[in-house]
N, C-alpha and C positions, 0 to 999 in steps of 0.2 A: 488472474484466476477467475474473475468474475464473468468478465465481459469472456475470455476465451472456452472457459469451461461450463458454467454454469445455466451461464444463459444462452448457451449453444445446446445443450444439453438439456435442458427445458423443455426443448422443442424436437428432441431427437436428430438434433444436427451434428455431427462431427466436424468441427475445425481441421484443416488443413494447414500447418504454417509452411510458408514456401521458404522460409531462410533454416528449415531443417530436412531440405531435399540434400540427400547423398552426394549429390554432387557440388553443391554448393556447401557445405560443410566440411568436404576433401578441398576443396581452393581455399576455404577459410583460415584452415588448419595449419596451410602450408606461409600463409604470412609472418612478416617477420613481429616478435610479440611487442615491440616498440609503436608501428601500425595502430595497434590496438588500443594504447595507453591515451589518458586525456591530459597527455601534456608532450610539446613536440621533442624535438632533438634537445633543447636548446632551454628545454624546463619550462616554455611557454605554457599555460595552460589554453587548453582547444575543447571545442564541444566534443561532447561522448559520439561513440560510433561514430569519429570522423573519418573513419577508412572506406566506408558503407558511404556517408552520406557524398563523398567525394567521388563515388562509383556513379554517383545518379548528379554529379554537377556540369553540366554541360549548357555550352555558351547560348545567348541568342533565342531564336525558335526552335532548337534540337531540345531545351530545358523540360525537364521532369516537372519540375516544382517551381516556387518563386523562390527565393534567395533567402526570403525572410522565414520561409515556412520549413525549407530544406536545413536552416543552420540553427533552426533554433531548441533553445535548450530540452533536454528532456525531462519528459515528465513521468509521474507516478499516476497509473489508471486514472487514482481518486481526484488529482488535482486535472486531469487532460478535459474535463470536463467547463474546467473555467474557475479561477478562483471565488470570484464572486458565488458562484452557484454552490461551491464548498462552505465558504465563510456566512452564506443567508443560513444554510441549514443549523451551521452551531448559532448562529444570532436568534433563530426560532425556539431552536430549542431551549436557549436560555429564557427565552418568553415566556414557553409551553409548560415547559417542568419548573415548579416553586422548588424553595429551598426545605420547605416541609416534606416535600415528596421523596429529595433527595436524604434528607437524614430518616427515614423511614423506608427505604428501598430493599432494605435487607429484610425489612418485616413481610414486604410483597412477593419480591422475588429473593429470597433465601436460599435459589439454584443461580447459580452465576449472578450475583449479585453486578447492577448495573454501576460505576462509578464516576459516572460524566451525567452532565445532562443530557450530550448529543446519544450517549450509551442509552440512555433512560429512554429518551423517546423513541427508539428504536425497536427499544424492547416492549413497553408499550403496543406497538405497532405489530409487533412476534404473536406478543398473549394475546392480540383482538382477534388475530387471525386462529391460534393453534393452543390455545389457553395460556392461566397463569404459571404455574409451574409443573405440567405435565411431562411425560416421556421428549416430548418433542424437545424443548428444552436442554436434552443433553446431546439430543441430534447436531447441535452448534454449538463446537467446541472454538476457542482459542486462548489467544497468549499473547504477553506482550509485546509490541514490533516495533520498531522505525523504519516507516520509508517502506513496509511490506514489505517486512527481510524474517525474522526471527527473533526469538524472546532472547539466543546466545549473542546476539547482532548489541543486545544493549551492555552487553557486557563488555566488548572490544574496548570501546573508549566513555570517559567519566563524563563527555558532552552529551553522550546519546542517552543519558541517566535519566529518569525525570520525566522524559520528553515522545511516549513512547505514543506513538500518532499513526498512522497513512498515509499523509501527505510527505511529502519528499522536502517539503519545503520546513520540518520539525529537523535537519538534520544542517548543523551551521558551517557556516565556510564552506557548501557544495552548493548548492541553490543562490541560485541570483537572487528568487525571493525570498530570504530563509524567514524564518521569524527570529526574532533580536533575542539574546540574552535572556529574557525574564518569563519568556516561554514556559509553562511548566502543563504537564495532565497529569491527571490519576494512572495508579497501576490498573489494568483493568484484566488479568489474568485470573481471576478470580474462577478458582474450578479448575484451572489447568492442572496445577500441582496433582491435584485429585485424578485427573484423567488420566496421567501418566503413569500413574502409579499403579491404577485400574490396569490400563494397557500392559503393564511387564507385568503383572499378578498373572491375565489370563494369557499371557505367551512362555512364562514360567513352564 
């Protein structure tokens, strides 16, 4: 959403995605739905989109891609950037934001209260630019996710409980790098409830 929408969007650019050309999504459709599944005949499990990625694997000097770049796992926006560059930002922020700021955060920002420190210093970052609790504020809405799915996404299964992140790698037994067990964040929905409710009020 970010990189395709927002920041296309910024600059008055409109995205084009080419795997949502008509004619490529009538061929797609017509596969058999096995094709598609990350695990083969045989129960094997196989990298995601291995139907796709087996369309672009060709031997030798005809090759698309390296082998290693072509088969490897997939990622969520947030983590395609490098893990290290994800994990410096929450290690800053734990620097940046004291624990005093954190049990006071509701005093500052009492609109979407921040519940992380990476949340904190982000918001921080919002009010320097567009103030502390102005209109702008409700301009940015959200909800809990894993893996940027959805707040009902946490609800499917008891592991995704607890653990509700961006990174792909908060979501266990799918990620080669997942995080272990004892993983935990804050809810950070905070205002959502409210926004919803706002929303059916004025479609009422």
């Amino acid at each position: 959403c970010l990189r395709a929408n927002k920041a296309m969007m910024a600059w008055g650019v409109e995205a084009r995605v080419p795997f949502l050309d008509r004619r490529f999504m009538e061929t797609a459709m017509t596969f058999d739905t096995k094709q598609k599944m990350c695990v083969d005949e045989a129960g094997t499990k196989r990298v995601e989109k291995w139907v796709l990625r087996k369309a672009f694997d060709l031997p030798g000097e005809r090759a698309y891609l390296p082998r290693n770049v072509l088969f490897r796992q997939k990622e969520q926006f947030s983590d395609g950037v490098g893990y290290s560059w994800i994990d410096s930002i929450k290690d800053y922020a734990q620097k940046k934001v004291t624990d005093q700021q954190m049990k006071t955060a509701d005093s500052r920002f009492p609109v979407k209260t921040p519940r992380t420190k990476e949340a904190y210093l982000y918001r921080d970052l919002f009010a320097h630019h567009f103030g502390e609790n102005t209109s702008a504020a409700h301009t940015v809405g959200w909800q809990d996710s894993i893996a940027c799915s959805s707040e009902v996404a946490l609800k499917w299964d008891k592991a995704f409980q607890g653990r509700a992140d961006a990174s792909g790698r908060c979501v266990l037994g799918v990620h080669e790098a997942a995080y272990d067990t004892t993983y935990k964040t804050a809810a950070q929905n905070s205002g959502a409830a409210e926004e919803a409710a706002a929303k059916r009020a004025r479609t009422a």
